[in-house]
NUMISE-792039 format. One record per residue (C-alpha): residue in three letters; residue number from 1; x, y, z. Coordinates in nm, 4 decimals. Example, Ala and Ser with C-alpha at 12.3 -4.5 7.8 and 13.67 -1.06 7.14 Angstrom:
BEGIN
+-----+-----+----------+----------+----------+
:  aa :   i :       px :       py :       pz :
+-----+-----+----------+----------+----------+
: ALA :   1 :   1.2300 :  -0.4500 :   0.7800 :
: SER :   2 :   1.3670 :  -0.1060 :   0.7140 :
+-----+-----+----------+----------+----------+
% end
This chain:
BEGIN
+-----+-----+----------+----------+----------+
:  aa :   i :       px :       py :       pz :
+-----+-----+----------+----------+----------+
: UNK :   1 :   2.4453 :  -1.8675 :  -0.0936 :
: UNK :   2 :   2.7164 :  -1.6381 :  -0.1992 :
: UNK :   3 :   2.8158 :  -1.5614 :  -0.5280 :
: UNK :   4 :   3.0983 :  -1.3450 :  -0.7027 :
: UNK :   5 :   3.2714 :  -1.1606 :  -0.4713 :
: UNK :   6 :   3.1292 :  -1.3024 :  -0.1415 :
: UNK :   7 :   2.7754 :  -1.1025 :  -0.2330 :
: UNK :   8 :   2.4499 :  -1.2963 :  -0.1839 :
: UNK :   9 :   2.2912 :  -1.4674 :  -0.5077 :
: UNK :  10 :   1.9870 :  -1.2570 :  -0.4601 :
: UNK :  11 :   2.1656 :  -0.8925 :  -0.4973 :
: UNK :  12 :   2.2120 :  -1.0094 :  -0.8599 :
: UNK :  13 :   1.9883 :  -0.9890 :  -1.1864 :
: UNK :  14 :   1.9008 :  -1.2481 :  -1.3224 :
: UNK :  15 :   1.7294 :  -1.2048 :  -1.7308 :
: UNK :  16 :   1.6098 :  -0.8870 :  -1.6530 :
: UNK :  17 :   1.4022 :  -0.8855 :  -1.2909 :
: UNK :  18 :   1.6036 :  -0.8184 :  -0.9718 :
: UNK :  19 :   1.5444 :  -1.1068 :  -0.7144 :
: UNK :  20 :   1.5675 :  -0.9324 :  -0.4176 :
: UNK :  21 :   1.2784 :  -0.6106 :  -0.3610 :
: UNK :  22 :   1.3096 :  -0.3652 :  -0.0909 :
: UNK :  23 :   1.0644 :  -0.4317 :   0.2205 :
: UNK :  24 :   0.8597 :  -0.1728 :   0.2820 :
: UNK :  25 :   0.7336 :  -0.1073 :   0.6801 :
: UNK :  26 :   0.3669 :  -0.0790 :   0.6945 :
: UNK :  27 :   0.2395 :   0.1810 :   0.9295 :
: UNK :  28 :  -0.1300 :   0.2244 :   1.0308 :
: UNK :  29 :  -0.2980 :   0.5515 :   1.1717 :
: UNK :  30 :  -0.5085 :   0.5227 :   1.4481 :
: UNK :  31 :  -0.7865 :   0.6193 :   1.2229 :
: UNK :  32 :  -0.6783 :   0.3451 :   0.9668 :
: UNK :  33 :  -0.6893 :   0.0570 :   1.2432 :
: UNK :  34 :  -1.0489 :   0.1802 :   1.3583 :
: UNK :  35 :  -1.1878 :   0.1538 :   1.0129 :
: UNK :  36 :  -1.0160 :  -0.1831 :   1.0179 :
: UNK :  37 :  -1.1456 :  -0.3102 :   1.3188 :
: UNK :  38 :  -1.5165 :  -0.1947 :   1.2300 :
: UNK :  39 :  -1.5487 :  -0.4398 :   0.8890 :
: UNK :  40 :  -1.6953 :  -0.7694 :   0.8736 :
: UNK :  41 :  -1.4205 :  -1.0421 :   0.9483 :
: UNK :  42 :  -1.3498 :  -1.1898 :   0.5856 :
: UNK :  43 :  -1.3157 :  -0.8197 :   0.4303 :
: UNK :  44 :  -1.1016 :  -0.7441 :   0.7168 :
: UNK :  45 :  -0.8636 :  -1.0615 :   0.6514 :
: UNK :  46 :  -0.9270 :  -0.9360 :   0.2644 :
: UNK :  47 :  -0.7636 :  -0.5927 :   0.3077 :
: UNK :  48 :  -0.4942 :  -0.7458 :   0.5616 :
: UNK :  49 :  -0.4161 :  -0.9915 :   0.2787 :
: UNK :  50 :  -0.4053 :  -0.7169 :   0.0394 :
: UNK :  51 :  -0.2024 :  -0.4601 :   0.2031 :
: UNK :  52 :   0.0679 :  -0.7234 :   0.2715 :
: UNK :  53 :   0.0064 :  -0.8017 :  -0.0908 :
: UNK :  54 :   0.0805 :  -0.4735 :  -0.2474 :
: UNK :  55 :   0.2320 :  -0.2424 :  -0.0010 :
: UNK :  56 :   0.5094 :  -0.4450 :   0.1247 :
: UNK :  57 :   0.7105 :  -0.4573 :  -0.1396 :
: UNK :  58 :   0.6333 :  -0.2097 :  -0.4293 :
: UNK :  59 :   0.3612 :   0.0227 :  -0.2711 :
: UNK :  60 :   0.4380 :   0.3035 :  -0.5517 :
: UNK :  61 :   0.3798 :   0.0262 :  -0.8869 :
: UNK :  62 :   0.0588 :   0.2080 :  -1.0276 :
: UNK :  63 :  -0.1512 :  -0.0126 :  -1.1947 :
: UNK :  64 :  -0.4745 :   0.0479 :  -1.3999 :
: UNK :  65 :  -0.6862 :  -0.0661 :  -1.0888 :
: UNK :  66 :  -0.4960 :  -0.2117 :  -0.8471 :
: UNK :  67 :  -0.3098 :   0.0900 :  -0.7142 :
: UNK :  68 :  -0.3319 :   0.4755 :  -0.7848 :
: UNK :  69 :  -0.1206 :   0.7493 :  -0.7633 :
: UNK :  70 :  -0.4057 :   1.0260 :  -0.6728 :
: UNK :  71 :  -0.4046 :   1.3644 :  -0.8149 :
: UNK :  72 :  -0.5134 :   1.6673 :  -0.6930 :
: UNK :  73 :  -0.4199 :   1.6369 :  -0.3759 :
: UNK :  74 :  -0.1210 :   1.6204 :  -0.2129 :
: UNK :  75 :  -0.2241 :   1.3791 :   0.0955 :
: UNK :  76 :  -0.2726 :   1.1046 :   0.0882 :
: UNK :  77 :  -0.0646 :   1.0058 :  -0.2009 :
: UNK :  78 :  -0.2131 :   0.6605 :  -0.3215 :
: UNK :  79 :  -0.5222 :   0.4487 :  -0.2968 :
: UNK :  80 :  -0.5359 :   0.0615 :  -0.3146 :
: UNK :  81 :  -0.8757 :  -0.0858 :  -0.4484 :
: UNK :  82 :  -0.9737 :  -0.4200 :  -0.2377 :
: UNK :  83 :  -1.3366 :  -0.4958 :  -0.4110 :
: UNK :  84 :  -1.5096 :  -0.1787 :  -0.2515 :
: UNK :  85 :  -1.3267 :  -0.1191 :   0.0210 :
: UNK :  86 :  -1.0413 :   0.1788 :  -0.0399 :
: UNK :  87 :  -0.6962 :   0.1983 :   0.1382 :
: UNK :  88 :  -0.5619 :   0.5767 :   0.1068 :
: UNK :  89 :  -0.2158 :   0.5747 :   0.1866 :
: UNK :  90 :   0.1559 :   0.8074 :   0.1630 :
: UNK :  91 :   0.5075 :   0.6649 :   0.1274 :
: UNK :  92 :   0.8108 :   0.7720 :   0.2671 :
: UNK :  93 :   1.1562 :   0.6432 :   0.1491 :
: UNK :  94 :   1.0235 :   0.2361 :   0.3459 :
: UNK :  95 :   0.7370 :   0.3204 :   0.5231 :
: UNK :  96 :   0.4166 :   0.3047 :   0.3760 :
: UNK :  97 :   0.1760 :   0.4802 :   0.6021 :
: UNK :  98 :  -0.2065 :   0.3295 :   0.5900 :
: UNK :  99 :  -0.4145 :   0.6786 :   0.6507 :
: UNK : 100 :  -0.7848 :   0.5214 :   0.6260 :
: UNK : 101 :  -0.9495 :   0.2521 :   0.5199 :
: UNK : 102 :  -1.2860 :   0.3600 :   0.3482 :
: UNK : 103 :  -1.5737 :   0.1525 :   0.1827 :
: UNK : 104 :  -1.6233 :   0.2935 :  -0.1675 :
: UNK : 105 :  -1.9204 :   0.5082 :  -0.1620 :
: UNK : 106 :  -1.7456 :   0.7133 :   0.1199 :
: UNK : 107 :  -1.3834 :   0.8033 :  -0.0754 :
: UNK : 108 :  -1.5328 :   1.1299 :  -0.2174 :
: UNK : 109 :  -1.6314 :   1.2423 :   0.1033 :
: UNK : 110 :  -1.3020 :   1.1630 :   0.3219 :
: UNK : 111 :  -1.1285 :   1.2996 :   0.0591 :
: UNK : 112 :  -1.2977 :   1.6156 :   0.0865 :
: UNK : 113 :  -1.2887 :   1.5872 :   0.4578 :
: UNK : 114 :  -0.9257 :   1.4708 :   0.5090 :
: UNK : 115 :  -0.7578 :   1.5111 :   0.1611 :
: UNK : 116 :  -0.4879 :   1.7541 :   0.1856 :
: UNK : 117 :  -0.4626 :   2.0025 :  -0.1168 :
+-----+-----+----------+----------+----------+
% end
């Protein structure tokens, strides 16, 4: 449907929230799709679900324990929470890049390992 001025109904606010949001591309590392591919098949479809979730469309909205903006380092540059499983991942401009996908009582030590200062 298009609205004033031939644009499309969704370019325009509407009380405050913006109906159309940007698609983000979601990238994984080769790394990233191993550690996929080695979980159990319902926290697999769990982090699938949850990356399509919260990285498509606003990967960079911090929340108190969703999603994390990670300091101290300057690679990767977020980590989603998905019960205790970890996704560690940078975004450029659309493209979300998925770096690893760690169970919880690992993060301190990939970070060590691969965390880029």
């Amino acid at each position: 449907m298009l609205g004033e001025n031939n644009f499309p109904l969704a370019a325009f606010f509407c009380f405050g929230y913006i109906l159309a949001r940007m698609r983000h591309e979601i990238i994984l590392a080769p790394e990233a799709v191993r550690d996929l591919n080695r979980l159990k098949a319902s926290i697999r479809s769990e982090v699938r679900d949850a990356i399509e979730k919260h990285l498509r469309h606003e990967p960079a909205r911090v929340s108190k324990s969703r999603i994390k903006k990670l300091r101290g380092v300057r690679k990767p540059g977020y980590r989603l929470r998905v019960g205790e499983i970890r996704v560690f991942y940078d975004l450029r401009e659309s493209v979300v890049e998925v770096l690893a996908i760690v169970s919880k009582e690992d993060t301190a030590a990939w970070l060590s390992e691969k965390g880029e200062t």
